[in-house]
C-alpha positions in Angstrom: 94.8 92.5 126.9 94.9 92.5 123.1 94.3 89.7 121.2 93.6 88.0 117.5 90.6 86.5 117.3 90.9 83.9 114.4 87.3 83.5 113.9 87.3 87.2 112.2 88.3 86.7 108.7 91.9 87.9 108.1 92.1 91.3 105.2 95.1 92.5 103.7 95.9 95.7 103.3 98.3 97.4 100.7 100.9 99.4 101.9 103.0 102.1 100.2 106.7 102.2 101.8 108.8 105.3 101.0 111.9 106.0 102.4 112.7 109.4 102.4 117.0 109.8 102.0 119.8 111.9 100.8 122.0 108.9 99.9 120.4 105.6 100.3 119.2 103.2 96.9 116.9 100.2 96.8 120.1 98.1 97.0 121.0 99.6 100.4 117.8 100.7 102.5 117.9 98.3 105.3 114.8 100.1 107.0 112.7 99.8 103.9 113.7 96.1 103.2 113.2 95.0 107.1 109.8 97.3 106.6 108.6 95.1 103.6 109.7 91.7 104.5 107.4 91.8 107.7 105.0 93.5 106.2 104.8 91.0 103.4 105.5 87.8 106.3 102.5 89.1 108.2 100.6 88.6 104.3 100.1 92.3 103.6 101.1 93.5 100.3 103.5 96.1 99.5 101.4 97.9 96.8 104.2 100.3 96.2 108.4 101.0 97.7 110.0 104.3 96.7 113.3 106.4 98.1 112.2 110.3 97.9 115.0 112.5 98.7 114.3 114.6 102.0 112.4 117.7 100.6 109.4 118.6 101.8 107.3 119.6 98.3 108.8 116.2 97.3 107.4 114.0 100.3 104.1 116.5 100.3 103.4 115.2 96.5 104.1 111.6 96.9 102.0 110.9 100.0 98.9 113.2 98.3 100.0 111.0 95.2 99.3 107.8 97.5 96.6 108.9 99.1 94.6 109.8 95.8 95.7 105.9 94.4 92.8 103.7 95.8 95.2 100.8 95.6 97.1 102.2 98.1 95.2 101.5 102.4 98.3 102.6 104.4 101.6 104.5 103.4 104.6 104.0 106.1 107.5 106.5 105.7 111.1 105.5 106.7 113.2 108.2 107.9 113.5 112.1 107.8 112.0 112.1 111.3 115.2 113.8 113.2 115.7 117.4 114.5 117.7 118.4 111.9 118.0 120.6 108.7 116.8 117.9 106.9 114.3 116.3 108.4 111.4 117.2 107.0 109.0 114.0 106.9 106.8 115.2 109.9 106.2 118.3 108.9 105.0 116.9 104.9 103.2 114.7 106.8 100.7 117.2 108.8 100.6 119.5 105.7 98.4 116.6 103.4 96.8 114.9 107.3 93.4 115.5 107.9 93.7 114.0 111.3 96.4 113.0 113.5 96.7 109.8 115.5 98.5 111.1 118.5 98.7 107.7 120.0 101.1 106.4 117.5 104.0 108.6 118.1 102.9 108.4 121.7 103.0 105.0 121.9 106.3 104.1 119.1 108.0 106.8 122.3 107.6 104.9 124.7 108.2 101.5 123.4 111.4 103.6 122.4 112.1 104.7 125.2 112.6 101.1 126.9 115.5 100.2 124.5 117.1 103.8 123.8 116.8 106.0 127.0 116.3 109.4 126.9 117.5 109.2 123.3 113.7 108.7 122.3 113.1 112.3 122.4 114.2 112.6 118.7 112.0 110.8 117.4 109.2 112.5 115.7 107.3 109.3 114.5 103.4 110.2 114.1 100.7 108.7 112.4 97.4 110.1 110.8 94.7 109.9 108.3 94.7 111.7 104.9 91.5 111.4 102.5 90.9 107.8 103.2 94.4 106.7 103.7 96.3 106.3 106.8 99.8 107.4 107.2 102.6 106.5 109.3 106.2 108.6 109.9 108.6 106.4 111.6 112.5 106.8 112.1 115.0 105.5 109.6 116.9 102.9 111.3 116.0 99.1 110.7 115.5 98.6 114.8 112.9 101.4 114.7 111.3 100.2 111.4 111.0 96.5 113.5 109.5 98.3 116.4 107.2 100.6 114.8 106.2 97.8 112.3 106.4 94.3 115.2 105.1 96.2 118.6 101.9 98.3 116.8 101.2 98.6 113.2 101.3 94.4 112.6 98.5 94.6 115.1 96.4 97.4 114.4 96.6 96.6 110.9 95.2 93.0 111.5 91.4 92.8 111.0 91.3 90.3 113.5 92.8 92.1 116.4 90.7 92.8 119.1 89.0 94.8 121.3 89.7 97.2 117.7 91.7 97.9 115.1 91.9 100.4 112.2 91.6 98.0 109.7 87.8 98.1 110.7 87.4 101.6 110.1 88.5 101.9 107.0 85.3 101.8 105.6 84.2 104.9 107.1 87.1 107.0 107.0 85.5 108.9 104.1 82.4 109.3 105.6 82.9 113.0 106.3 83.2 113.7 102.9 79.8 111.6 102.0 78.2 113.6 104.1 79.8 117.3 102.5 78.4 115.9 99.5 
């Protein structure tokens, strides 16, 4: 079972939150407030919160934008992760990811799927890596923003959490391109 092991140093992390939306404001975006208050109660800083509208160039340029700002560790998305017209936010997402973490979307599914049934299925939450930075897609309602954010990311995003965490690997996630060069 997963644990945090206190005598490893806690390391905060800075995290971009964007919201991608047709119609919401800062005054109004439940999901991206809920998303910043924990991170900022679990003492992370939010190095960056934006609302994009829900077009893909748009979302593709901010997250390359975020990944190319090195005080930026993690970006979270909010939203545009539906089947519809509009949703776009997976499909920005791949475009700029160098690599996927299927076990995210996997895993946000299935905690999903014990509060929302079958309903889970459209959800297209996923999480990668894009030069150096990880990224995380999750739905746009403030329950799914608490699971995503409570149930995995708090933990895997804690330097202390054991048996491993990605918090750990940051340090080498440009090692590929060291090694190119």
């Amino acid at each position: 079972m997963a644990r945090i092991d206190e005598s490893i140093p806690f390391l905060p992390v800075n995290i971009a939150v964007l919201t991608v939306s047709d119609s919401r404001t800062l005054e109004d975006d439940k999901s991206g407030r809920v998303l910043c208050e924990m991170i900022e109660d679990d003492k992370h800083k939010v190095a960056k919160r934006e609302i994009i509208r829900d077009d893909y160039d748009a979302i593709v340029a901010r997250l390359r934008a975020y990944c190319a700002d090195p005080g930026i560790d993690v970006v979270i998305t909010t939203g545009g992760t539906g089947v519809t017209g509009r949703d776009t936010t997976p499909e920005a997402m791949k475009a700029v990811l160098d690599k996927e973490i299927e076990g995210f979307g996997e895993l946000f599914r299935w905690l999903s799927y014990q509060k929302i049934g079958t309903s889970t299925i459209q959800s297209r939450a996923l999480g990668g890596v894009a030069d150096g930075t990880y990224l995380f897609a999750l739905p746009g309602s403030p329950s799914a923003c608490k699971d995503g954010w409570g149930e995995i990311l708090r933990f895997q995003l804690d330097s202390r959490h054991k048996p491993c965490n990605l918090v750990e690997l940051m340090p080498r996630l440009k090692e590929h391109l060291k090694a190119a060069g």
